[in-house]
N, C-alpha and C positions, 0 to 999 in steps of 0.2 A: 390744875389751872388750865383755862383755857387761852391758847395763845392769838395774836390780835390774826394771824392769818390762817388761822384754823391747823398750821401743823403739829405735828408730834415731836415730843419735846426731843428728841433726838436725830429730828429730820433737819436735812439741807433745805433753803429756799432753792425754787429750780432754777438751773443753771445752763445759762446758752452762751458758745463761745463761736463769734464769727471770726474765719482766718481773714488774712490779708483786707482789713477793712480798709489799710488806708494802701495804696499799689506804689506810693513813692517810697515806701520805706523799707528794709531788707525784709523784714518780716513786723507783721502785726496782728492781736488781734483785739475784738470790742469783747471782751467778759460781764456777762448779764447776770447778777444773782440777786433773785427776785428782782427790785427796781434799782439798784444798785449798779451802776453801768460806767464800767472803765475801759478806754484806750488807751490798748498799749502795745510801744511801738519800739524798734528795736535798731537802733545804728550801729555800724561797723567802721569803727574808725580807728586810722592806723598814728594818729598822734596823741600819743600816752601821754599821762600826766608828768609834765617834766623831772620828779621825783623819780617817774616810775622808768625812765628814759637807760638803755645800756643792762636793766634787770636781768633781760630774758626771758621776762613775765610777762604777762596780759592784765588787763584791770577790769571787773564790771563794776559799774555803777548804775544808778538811778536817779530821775527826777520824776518828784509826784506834785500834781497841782490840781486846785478844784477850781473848774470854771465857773464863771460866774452868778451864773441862774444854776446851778447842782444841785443847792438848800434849796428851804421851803423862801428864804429870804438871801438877795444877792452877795455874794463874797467878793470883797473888794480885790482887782487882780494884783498879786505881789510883783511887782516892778523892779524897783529897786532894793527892798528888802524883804526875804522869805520869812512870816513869821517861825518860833522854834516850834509848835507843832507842825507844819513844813517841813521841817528840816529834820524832826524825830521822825516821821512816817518812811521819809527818802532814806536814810541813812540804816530803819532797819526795812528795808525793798535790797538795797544795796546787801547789807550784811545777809540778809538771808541767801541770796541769791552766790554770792562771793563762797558764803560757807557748804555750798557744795559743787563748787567748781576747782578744776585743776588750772591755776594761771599758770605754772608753766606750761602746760601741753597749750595754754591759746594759744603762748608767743605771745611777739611785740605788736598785740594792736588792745585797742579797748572798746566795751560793746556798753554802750549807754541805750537805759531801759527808759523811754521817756512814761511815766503813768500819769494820764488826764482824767479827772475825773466828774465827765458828763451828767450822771445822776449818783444823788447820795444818800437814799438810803439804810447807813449802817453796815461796817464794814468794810470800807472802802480799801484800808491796807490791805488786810487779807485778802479781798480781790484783785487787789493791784500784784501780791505776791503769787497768785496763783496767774495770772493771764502774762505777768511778765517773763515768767519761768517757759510757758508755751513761747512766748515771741521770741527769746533767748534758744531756746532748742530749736525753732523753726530757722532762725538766723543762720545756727550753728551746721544745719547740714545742709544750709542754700550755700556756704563758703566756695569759692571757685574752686577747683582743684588743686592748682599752685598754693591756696592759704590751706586745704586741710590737712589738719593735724595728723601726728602720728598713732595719738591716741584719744580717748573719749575725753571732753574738756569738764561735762557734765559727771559727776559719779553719784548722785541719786538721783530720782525724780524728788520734785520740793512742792508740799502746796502749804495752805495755810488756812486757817478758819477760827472763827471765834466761838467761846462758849462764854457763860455766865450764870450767877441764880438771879432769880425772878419769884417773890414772895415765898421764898425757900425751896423751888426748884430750881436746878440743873435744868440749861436752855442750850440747845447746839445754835451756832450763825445766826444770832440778835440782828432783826432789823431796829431801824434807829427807837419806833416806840419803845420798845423791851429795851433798846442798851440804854434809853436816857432816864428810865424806870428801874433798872438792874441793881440790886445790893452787891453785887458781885460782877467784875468783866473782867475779859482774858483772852488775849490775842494769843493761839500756838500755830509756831513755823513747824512740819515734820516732814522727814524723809520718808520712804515708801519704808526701809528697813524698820518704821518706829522709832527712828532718834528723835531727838529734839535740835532744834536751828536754835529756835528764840521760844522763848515764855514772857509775855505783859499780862502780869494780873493785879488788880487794884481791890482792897475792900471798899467801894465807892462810898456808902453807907453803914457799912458794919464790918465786921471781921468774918474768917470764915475758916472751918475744920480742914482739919487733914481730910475727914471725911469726903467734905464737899470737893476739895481739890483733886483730890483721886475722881470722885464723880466725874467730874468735870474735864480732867484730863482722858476721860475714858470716851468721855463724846466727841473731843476733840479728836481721839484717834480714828473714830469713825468714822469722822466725814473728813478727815484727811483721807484716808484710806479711799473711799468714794471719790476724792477730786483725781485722786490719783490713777487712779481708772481709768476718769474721763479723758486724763492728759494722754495716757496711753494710746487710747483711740487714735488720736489726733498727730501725737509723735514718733508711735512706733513701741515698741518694747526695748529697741537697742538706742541707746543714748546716743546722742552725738558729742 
């Protein structure tokens, strides 16, 4: 088949990540994949969740939101109440990110990932987990000296990408035509080592093989393995 943006079924849409888009916040950056475009921004604050208060731990978290003009048609802003797809997007930004961090070595502060989401695309978690992860490592070795750790807070690099089928093909990073046409879709979180964080897969339309799943997880290690690359560029090879 031919895909609506002419790539190969195994290719990444291209990807541009501006550092410090926004100068008021510890670190940030805008992640552009294909028209997909998130900010995301990173605080450093030292009032933990009152649960998490006397631990000895650190906590990350996340908030994801789509602003208003994102869609093709405007999204009402959540005010007072988050809808729950809101709240499943944040919660896995959050887990992913949490599941390859050392919270004791942060210590008692907490680092909230705010993810905006300016254009969308297709994608939007996975990009939100992949730029929040940069803003999160960028945070982490801006730390004054008095807060750095004794040891690495981060112990993999994390990125994240989708795959799915498309009239019985395996598709790497669905923009939105392909994932709202997709018999198949699947958000995977992976370490650089090849684990797995998270797996969301749905038969949207049909069921699907063991076969297809291995496919599919095999694309997905790909262009993890390529975001993680890029992150290197950008972070370094030694984690903070």
């Amino acid at each position: 088949m031919s895909r609506s943006d002419g790539r190969a079924n195994d290719q990444l849409r291209p990807i541009k990540i501006t550092e410090d888009y926004v100068s008021s916040a510890e670190a940030s950056v805008l992640i552009e994949v294909g028209k997909t475009r998130v900010l995301c921004c990173a605080t450093i604050d030292t009032d933990l969740p009152r649960w998490m208060k006397g631990s000895g731990k650190g906590w990350v978290t996340a908030e994801y939101n789509l602003l208003p003009r994102s869609t093709s048609s405007r999204v009402k802003r959540e005010r007072d109440k988050i809808s729950g797809r809101t709240q499943e997007i944040q919660r896995l930004i959050g887990r992913s990110l949490r599941g390859i961090c050392d919270l004791a070595a942060l210590g008692e502060k907490q680092i909230i990932l705010d993810c905006d989401v300016i254009e969308a695309d297709g994608g939007t978690r996975t990009a939100s987990v992949v730029g929040a992860f940069i803003a999160l490592g960028m945070a982490l070795k801006r730390l004054p000296a008095e807060q750095k750790t004794a040891k690495p807070v981060l112990k993999h690099f994390l990125s994240a990408t989708s795959v799915g089928i498309l009239e019985g093909q395996p598709l790497l990073d669905l923009c939105y035509v392909e994932d709202s046409k997709a018999e198949v879709d699947m958000n995977v979180v992976m370490t650089q080592t090849g684990d797995f964080v998270e797996i969301q897969g749905t038969g949207e339309e049909s069921v699907f093989s063991m076969t297809q799943l291995q496919s599919m997880l095999a694309l997905a290690e790909k262009g993890c393995r390529e975001l993680h690359a890029l992150q290197k560029k950008i972070l370094g090879e030694t984690l903070p």
